[in-house]
Each structure stands twice: as C-alpha cells, then as structure tokens.
C-alpha positions as CSV (number, residue, x, y, z in Angstrom):
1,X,34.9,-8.5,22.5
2,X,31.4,-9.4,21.8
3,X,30.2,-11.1,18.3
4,X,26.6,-10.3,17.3
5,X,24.8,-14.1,16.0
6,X,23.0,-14.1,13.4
7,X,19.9,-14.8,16.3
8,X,20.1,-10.9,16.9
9,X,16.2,-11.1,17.3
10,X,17.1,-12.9,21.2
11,X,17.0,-11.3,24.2
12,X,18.7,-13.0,26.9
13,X,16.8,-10.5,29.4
14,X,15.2,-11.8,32.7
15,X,13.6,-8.9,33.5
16,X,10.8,-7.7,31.4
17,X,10.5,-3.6,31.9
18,X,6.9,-3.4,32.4
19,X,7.0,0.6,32.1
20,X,8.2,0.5,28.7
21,X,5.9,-2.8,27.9
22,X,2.8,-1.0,29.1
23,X,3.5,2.7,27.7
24,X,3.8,0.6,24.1
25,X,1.1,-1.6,24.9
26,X,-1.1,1.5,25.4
27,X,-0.5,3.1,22.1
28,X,-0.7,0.2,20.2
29,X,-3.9,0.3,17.6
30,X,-6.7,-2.0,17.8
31,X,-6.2,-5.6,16.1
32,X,-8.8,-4.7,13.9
33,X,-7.0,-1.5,12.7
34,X,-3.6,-3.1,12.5
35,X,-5.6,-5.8,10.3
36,X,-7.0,-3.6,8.1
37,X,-3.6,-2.0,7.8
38,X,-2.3,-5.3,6.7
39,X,-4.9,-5.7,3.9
40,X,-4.3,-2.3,2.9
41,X,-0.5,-3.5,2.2
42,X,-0.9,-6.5,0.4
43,X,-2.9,-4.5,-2.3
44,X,0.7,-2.7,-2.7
45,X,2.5,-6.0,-2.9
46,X,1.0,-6.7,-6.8
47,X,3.1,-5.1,-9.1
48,X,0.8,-4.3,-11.7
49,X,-1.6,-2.3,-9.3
50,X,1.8,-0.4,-8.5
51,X,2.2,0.1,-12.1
52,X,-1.5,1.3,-12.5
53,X,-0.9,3.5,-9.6
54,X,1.7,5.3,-10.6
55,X,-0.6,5.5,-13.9
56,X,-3.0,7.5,-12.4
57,X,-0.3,9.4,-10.2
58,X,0.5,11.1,-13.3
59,X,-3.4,11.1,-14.9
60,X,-6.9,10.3,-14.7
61,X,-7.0,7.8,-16.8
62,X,-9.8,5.4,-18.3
63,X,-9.2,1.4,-18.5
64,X,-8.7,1.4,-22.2
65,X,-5.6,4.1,-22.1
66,X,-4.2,2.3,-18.7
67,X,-4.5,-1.2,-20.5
68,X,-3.0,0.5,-23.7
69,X,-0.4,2.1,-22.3
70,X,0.8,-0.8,-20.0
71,X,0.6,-3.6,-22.5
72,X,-2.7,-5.7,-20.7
73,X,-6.1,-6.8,-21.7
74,X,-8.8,-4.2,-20.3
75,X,-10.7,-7.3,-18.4
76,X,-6.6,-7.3,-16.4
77,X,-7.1,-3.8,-15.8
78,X,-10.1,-3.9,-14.4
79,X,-10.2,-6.9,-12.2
80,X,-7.1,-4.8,-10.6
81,X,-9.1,-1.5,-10.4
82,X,-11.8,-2.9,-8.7
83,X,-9.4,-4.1,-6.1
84,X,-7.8,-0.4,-5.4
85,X,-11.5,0.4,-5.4
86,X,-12.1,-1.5,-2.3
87,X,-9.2,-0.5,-0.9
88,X,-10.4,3.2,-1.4
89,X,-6.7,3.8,-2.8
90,X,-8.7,4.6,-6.5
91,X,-11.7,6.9,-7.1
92,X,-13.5,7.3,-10.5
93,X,-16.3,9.2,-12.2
94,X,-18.5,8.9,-15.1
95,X,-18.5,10.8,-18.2
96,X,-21.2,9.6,-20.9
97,X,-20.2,6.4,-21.0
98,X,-16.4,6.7,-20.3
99,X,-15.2,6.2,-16.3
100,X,-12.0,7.8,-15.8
101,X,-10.0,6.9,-12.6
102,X,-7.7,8.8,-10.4
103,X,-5.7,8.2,-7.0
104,X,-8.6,8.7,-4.2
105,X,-6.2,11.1,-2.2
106,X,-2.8,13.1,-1.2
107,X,-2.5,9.8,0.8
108,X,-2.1,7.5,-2.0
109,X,0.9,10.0,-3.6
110,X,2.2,10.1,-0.2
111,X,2.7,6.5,0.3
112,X,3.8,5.8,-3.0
113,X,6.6,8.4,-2.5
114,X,7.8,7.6,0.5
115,X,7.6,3.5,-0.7
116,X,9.9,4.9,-3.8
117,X,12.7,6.8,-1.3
118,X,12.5,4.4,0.7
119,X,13.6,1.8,-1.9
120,X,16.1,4.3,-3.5
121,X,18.2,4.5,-0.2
C-alpha cells in the first residue's frame, strides 16, 4: 500500500521522456506572451476592478453611476478604469462631455464566467 506525502509535486523519475518534454516544449507560448498573460491576471486579482467589471457586464456605465452605485469616490473609480484600460479589458466613448464605459469584448464576459463557475464548483 502506498501513501501519497504531502511532497506530491516530486518525481522520483530517472529518466526524463524527451518525446513528451519536447512535444510540450514546442507548444509552449513565447515568454513574452506568457508574461503578458501574467499581467493580464493580476489586473483580475483586485477586487474592486472585479466589482467594476461585473458593473459594466451588466451596463455601460459612466464613473459617477459606477462610483455611486459601488459606494467609492469617482477619483477610486477612475484610477481603476484606467488600469482595465491598459489592459484593453475596458472600452469607452464620449458623449458631450459624459464617457460611458463598457467591457471591450465577448472575451472579457467569457473570462469572467468561466472565473465565476469555476469558483462555484
């Protein structure tokens, strides 16, 4: 009978399958894509640009009804907005002098749906 330690990411292997190593190896992204993948993450690890996400999942919104309706100072709001700008996770566009903001894409719903399920399970 074998017991599993709690070192279950050790491999007590000698031989390293090259086939499988190399076939990986060769699908693997570039660095620089799996970097900006990692950025890309850490703008989801903030919970208030969650929360203003899932803001502008349901509407287009401007800062004054997103800092309204989530309790923060519009000068919050925006300081996050301007990261899910950069991170092209947020689109917006002028109207007189109002900017509205809405998710940039189906990817943004996407992840944000598949984050939630996932966490539900």
């Amino acid at each position: 009978m074998s017991h599993q330690t709690d070192d279950a990411a050790s491999c007590d292997c000698v031989r390293v399958h090259h086939e499988i190593v190399d076939r990986v190896n060769e699908s693997m992204p570039d660095e620089e894509i799996l970097y900006d993948l990692a950025e890309l993450f850490k703008i989801f690890g903030d919970s208030t640009r969650i929360k203003i996400l899932y803001v502008l999942f349901a509407s287009e919104m401007c800062v004054c009804d997103i800092a309204n309706l989530l309790g923060m100072s519009q000068s919050a709001i925006s300081h996050q907005l301007r990261a899910l700008k950069q991170s092209k996770l947020v689109k917006y566009r002028r109207e007189g002098k109002t900017v509205f903001y809405s998710l940039a894409d189906s990817h943004v719903r996407t992840i944000l749906d598949q984050g939630m399920e996932h966490v539900a399970e």
